[in-house]
N, C-alpha and C positions, 0 to 999 in steps of 0.2 A: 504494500500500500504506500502509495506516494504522501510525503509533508501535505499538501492540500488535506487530502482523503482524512489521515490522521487526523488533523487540526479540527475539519470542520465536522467529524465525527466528536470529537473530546467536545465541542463548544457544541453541540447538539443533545448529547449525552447531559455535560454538566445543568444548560440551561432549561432544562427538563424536571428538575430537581427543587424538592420544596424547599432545601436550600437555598436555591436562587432566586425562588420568590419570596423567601421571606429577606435574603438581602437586598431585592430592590424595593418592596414594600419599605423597608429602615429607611432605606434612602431617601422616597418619596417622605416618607412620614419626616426625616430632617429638616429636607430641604423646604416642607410648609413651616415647620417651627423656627427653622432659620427666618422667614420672610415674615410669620408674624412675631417673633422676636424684635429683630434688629428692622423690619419695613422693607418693603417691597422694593429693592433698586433693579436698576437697568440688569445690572448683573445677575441680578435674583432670576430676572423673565428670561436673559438669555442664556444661561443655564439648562432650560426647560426648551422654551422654543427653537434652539439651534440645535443641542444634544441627542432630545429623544428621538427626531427624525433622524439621524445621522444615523444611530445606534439601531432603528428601525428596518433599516435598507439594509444595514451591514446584517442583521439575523437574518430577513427576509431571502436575503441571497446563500445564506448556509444553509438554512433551512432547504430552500430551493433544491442546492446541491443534495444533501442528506434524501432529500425525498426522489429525486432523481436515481439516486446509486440504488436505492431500496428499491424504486419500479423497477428498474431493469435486473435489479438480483431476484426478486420478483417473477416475473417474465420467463426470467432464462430455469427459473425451478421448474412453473410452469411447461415451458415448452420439452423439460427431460421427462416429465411425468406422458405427456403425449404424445412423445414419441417413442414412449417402452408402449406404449396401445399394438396389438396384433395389425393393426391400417389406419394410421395417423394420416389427419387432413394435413397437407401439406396448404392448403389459404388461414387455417387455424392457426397453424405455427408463426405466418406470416403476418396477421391480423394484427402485433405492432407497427408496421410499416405498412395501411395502406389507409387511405384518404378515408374520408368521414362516409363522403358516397358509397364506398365499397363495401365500411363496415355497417352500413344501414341494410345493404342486401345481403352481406351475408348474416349480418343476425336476422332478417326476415326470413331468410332459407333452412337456418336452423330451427328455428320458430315453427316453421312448417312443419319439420321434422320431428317435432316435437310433441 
């Protein structure tokens, strides 16, 4: 497994964790007590308004990643399990790689068959 893979495995795994909701929860919960402590500055709002979206995009796209590697480890189980079958569809196995079109008739064709 390549540094990427590692990484954003570890930071998918971690922030998963009641651990890390209950350390962002502390955080929020200061960072209001810091503003009504000491009052609301410039500092206080950008803090909040530049950071959480920053921090948002950066999971959004690990997240992304992790869920990514998971479909296709996913997938590829699938596809060993259907092709130990005695007469494995060969459009079945292929049915991650084909247009929305194609998998509308083929799950109506199965459907039939069903």
């Amino acid at each position: 497994m390549d540094r990427w893979n590692r990484f954003s495995h570890r930071i998918t795994h971690q922030t998963g964790t009641k651990g890390f909701f209950a350390l962002v929860l502390g955080l929020v919960v200061l960072w209001v007590a810091d503003g009504l402590t000491f009052g609301p500055t410039r500092n206080w709002e950008l803090t909040v308004t530049c950071g959480v979206p920053i921090l948002t995009l950066l999971m959004v796209i690990v997240l992304q990643h992790a869920q990514n590697r998971d479909a296709k480890a996913t997938q590829l189980k699938l596809n060993e399990l259907l092709l130990a079958l005695d007469a494995p569809d060969s459009r079945i196995i292929r049915a991650g790689h084909l247009g929305d079109e194609d998998l509308t008739r083929l799950s109506e064709r199965y459907e039939e068959r069903a």
